[in-house]
C-alpha positions in Angstrom: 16.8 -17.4 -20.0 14.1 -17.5 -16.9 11.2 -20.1 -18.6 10.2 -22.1 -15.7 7.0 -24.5 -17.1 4.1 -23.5 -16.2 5.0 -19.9 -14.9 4.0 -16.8 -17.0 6.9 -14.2 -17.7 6.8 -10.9 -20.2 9.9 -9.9 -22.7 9.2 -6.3 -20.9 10.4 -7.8 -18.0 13.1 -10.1 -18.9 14.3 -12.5 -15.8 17.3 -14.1 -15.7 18.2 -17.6 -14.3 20.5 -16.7 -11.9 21.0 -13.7 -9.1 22.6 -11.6 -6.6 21.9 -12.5 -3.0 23.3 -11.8 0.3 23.3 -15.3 2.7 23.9 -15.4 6.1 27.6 -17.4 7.4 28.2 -17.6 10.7 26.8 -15.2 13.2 27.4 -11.6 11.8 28.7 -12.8 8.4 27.2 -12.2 5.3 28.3 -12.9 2.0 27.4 -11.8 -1.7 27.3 -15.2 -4.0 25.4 -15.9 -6.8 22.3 -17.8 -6.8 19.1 -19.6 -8.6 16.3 -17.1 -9.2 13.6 -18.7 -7.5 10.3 -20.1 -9.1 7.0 -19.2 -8.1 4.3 -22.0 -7.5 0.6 -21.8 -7.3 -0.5 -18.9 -5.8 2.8 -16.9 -5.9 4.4 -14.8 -7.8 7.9 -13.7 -8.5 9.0 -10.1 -7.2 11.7 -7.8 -8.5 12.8 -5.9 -5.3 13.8 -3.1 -6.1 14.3 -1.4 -2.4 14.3 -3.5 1.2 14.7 -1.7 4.7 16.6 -3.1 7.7 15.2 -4.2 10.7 15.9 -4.4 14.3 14.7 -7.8 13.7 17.2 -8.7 10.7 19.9 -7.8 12.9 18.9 -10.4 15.8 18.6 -13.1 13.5 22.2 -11.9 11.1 24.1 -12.0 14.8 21.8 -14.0 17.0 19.7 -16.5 14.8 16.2 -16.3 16.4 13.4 -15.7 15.7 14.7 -17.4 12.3 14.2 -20.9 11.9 15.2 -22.7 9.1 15.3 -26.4 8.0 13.9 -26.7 11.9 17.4 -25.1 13.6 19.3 -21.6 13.6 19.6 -19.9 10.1 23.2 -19.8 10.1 25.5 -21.4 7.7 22.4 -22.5 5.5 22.6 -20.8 2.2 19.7 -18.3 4.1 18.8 -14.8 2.9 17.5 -12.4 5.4 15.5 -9.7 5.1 12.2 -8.6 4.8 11.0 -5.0 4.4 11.2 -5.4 0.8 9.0 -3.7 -1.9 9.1 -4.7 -5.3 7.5 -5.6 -9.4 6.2 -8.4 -10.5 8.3 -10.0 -13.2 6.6 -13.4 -12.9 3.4 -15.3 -12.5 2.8 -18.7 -11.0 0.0 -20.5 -12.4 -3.4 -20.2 -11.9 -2.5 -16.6 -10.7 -4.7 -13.6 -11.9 -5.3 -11.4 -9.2 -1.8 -9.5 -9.9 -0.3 -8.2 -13.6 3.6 -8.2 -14.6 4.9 -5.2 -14.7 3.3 -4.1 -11.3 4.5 -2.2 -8.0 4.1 -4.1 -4.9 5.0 -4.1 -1.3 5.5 -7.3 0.9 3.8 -8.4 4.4 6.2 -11.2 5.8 3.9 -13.8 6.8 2.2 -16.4 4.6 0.6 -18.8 7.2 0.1 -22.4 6.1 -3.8 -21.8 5.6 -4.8 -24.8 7.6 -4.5 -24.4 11.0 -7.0 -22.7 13.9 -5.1 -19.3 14.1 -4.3 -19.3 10.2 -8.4 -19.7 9.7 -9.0 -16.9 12.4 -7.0 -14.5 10.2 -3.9 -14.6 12.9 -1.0 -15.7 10.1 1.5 -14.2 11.8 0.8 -16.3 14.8 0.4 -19.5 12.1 0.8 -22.9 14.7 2.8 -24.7 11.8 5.3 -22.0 12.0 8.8 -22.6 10.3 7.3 -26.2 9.3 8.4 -25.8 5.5 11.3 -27.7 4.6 11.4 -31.5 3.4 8.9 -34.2 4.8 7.4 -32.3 7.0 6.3 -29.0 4.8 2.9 -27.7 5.5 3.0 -24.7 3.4 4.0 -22.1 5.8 6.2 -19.4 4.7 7.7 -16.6 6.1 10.0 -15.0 4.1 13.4 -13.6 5.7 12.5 -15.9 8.5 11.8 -19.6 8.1 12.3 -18.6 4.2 14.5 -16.8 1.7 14.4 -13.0 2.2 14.5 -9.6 0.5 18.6 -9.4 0.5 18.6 -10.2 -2.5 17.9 -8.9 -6.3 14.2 -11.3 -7.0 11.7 -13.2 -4.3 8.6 -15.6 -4.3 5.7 -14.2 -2.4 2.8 -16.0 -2.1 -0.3 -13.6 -3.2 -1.6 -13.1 0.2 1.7 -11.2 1.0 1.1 -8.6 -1.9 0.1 -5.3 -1.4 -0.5 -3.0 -4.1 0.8 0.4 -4.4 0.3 3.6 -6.3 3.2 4.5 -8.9 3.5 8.1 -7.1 4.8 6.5 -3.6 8.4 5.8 -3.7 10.2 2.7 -3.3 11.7 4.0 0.1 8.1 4.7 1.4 6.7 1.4 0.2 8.9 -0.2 2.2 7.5 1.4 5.7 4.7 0.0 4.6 4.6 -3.3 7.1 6.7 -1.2 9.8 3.5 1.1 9.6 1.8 -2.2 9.6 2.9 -3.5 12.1 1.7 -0.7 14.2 -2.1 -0.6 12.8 -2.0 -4.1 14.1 -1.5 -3.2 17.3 -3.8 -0.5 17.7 -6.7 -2.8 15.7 -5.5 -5.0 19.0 -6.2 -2.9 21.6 -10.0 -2.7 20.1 -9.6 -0.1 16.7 -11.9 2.2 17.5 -9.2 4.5 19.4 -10.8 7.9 17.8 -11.3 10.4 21.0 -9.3 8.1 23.1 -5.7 8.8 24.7 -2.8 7.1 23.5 0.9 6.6 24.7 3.4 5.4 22.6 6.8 4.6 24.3 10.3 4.6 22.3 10.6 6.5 19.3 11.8 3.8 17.2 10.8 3.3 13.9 7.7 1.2 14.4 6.9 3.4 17.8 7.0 6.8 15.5 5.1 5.2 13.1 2.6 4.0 15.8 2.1 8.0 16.7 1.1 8.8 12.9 -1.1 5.6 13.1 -2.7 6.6 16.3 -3.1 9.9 15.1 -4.6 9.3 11.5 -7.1 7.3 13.6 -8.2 10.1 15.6 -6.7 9.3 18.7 -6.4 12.0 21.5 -4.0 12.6 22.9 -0.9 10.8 21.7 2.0 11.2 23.8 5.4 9.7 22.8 7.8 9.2 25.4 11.8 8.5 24.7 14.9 9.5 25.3 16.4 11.3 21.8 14.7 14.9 21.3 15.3 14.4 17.6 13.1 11.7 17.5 10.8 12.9 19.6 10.3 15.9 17.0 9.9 13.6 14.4 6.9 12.1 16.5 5.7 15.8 16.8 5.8 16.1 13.4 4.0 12.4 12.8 1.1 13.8 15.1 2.0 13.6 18.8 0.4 16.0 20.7 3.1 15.6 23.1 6.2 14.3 23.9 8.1 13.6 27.1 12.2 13.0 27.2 12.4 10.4 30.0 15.9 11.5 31.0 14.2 15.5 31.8 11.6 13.9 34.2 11.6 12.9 37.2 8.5 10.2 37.0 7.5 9.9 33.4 4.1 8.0 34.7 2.9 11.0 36.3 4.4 13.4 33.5 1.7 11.2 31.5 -0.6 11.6 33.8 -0.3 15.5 33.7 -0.6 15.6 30.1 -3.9 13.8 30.5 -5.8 15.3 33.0 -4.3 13.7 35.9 -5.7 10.1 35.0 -4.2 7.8 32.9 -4.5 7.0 29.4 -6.6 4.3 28.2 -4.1 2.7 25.6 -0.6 2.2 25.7 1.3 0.8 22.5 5.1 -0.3 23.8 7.7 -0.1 21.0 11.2 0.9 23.6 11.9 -2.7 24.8 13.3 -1.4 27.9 13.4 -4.1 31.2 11.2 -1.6 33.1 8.6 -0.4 30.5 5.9 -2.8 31.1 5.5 -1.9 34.8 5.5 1.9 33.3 3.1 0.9 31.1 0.6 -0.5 33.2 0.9 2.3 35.4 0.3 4.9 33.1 -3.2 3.4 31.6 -6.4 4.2 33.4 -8.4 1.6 35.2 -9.5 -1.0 32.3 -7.1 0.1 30.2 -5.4 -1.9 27.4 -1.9 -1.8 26.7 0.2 -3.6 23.3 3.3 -5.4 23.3 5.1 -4.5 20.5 8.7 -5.0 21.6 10.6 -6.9 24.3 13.6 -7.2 26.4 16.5 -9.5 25.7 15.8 -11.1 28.8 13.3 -11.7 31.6 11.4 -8.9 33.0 9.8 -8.4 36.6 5.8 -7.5 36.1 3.6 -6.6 38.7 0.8 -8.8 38.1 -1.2 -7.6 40.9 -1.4 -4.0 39.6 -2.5 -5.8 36.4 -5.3 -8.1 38.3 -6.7 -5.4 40.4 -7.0 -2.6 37.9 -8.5 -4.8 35.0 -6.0 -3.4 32.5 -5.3 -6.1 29.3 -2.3 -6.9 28.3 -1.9 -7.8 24.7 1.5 -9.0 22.7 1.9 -8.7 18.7 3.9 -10.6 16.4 4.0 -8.9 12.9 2.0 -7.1 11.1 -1.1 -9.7 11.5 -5.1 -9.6 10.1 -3.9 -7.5 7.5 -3.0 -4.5 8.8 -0.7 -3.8 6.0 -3.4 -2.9 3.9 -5.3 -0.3 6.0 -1.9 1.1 6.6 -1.2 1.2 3.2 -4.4 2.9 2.1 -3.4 5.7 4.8 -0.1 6.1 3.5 -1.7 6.3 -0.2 -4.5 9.1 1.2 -1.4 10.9 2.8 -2.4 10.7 6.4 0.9 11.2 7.0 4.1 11.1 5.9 6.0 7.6 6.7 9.2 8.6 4.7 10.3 11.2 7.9 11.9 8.0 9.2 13.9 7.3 6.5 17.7 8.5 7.2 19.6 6.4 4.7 20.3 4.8 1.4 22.6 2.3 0.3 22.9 0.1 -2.9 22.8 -3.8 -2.9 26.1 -4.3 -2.8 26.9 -2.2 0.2 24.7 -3.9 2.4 27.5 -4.8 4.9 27.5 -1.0 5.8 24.1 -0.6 5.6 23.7 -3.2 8.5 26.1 -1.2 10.2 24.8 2.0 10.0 21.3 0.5 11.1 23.1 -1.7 14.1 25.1 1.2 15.1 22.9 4.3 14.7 25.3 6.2 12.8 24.7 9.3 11.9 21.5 8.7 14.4 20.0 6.4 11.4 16.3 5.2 11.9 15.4 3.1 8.7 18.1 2.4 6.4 16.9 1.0 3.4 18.7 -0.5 0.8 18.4 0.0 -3.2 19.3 -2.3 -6.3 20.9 0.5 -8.8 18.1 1.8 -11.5 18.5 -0.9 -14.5 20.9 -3.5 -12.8 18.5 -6.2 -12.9 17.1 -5.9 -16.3 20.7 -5.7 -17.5 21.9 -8.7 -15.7 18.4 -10.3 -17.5 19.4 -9.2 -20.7 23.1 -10.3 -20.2 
């Protein structure tokens, strides 16, 4: 049985020594093997997932490899687990850790910078210089877990206490684990200054982290919020998150100035961009105001033409975000626990661990016009395979 020296377990929560986990083959290969249950050092813990969603971003590393990076090259054919969006209880303790119990519900930010360098100190982990510098001789303490680290796809995780965010027992697993997409979009808005109450916002593509965006936006006071895409039944679920309004981009003829019209005939002074279309920053900058700001949160696959001198000689700032940085997990989550709004109107599917396979298909594939697919370990399974 789990008894690692120096690491605090309870007989409530009995661990075992070894686990299911999903690792990543050759580019769009996964495969379900058995594997240590990891052990959590100073300043960690050990987590019992119990749900994990899919992202777009564990699809571009399971097929592409990047942004993954692990022992310093592609995550393929390593013994890697992906994933990230993982909630979970604690089961474990590492020493010296008090500031978490066993037997407590948890959600996950991804990012655990190394501590030491200038944008780690500033609060910007997710931008942490010693990025993906954990492995051997050259480990600096960095961890970022379904990225330069074992993920969520599997059935137990370390995560370093800084990761840990508490939740209350009457959210659901499925809802905790919007928690960092939700996240991810209070980062981006605490970006573009914070302060967005009274102010008009645009969100553009209705993907899971640009609906969540609206609610965010929204619960901040923001208005108007507009949400622009191309799927009417997302767009009504951005209605129903808080937009004020929302434009299909295929019924207009010039979705700048159908912003524009919405706002008074000016543009908006924010613009949070979550569609990763080639064109969309140029739309973006077009449809903020003089001085406005406008967030990166998604990109292209490749290079995209910007005209710089529309940026220049209207003054408008142009911010990218990586993650769900300066802990942005927590204010979201503390929105999410006051019911703000309702993050679980982007959840669309359920599958258990072992079905993970079509899980990634249903989230790669829209099927069924899935948003956030999020997968489950069966009520019990773990403790059984502990007690076995």
């Amino acid at each position: 049985m789990y008894a690692p020296a120096g690491v605090k377990t309870s007989k409530d929560f009995p661990v075992p020594d070894t686990m299911k986990a999903w690792v990543l083959g050759d580019p769009g290969e996964l495969k379900l093997i058995d594997k240590a249950v990891p052990v959590p050092k100073k300043a960690e813990v050990l987590v019992r997932i119990d749900a994990v969603a899919i992202c777009a971003t564990d699809l571009e590393i399971i097929y592409h490899g990047p942004p993954a990076i692990i022992e310093g090259g592609m995550p393929h054919n390593k013994n890697f687990t992906p994933g990230h969006e993982y909630m979970g209880t604690v089961v474990a303790l590492g020493p010296g850790v008090d500031e978490y119990t066993i037997g407590q519900r948890v959600t996950v930010e991804i990012h655990a910078g190394c501590g030491q360098c200038k944008r780690c100190r500033q609060g910007m982990y997710t931008s942490c210089h010693n990025y993906g510098l954990n492995y051997g001789e050259v480990d600096k303490g960095h961890r970022a877990n379904g990225f330069t680290t074992d993920g969520g796809f599997c059935q137990y995780q370390v995560n370093h206490i800084n990761t840990l965010v508490a939740i209350p027992d009457d959210m659901s697993d499925e809802e905790a684990t919007l928690v960092v997409t939700a996240g991810t979009a209070m980062y981006g808005l605490t970006e573009l200054g914070g302060l967005v109450a009274g102010e008009s916002v645009v969100v553009t593509g209705p993907g899971p982290i640009g609906l969540l965006g609206v609610a965010v936006a929204k619960a901040l006071g923001a208005q108007p919020v507009i949400l622009t895409g191309t799927r009417d039944n997302r767009l009504q679920i951005g209605k129903e998150l808080g937009a004020d309004h929302v434009i299909n981009i295929r019924k207009v003829n010039d979705v700048v100035q159908a912003v524009k019209d919405l706002n008074g005939g000016k543009g908006v002074d924010y613009v949070v961009e979550c569609s990763a279309a080639p064109n969309a920053v140029n739309e973006a900058i077009k449809m903020v105001n003089r001085g406005g700001k406008v967030c990166l949160a998604a990109f292209p696959h490749g290079e995209a033409p910007v005209d710089i001198a529309h940026i220049v000689r209207n003054n408008i700032y142009v911010y990218g975000i990586r993650g769900e940085g300066k802990t942005a997990t927590h204010r979201a989550e503390a929105f999410m626990k006051q019911k703000r709004f309702d993050a679980t109107k982007i959840h669309t599917h359920t599958f258990p661990l072992e079905d993970l396979p079509t899980a990634i298909r249903y989230a790669k594939d829209r099927v069924e016009d899935a948003i956030k697919v999020v997968v489950k370990m069966k009520p019990g399974a773990a403790q059984k395979i502990a007690a076995e």
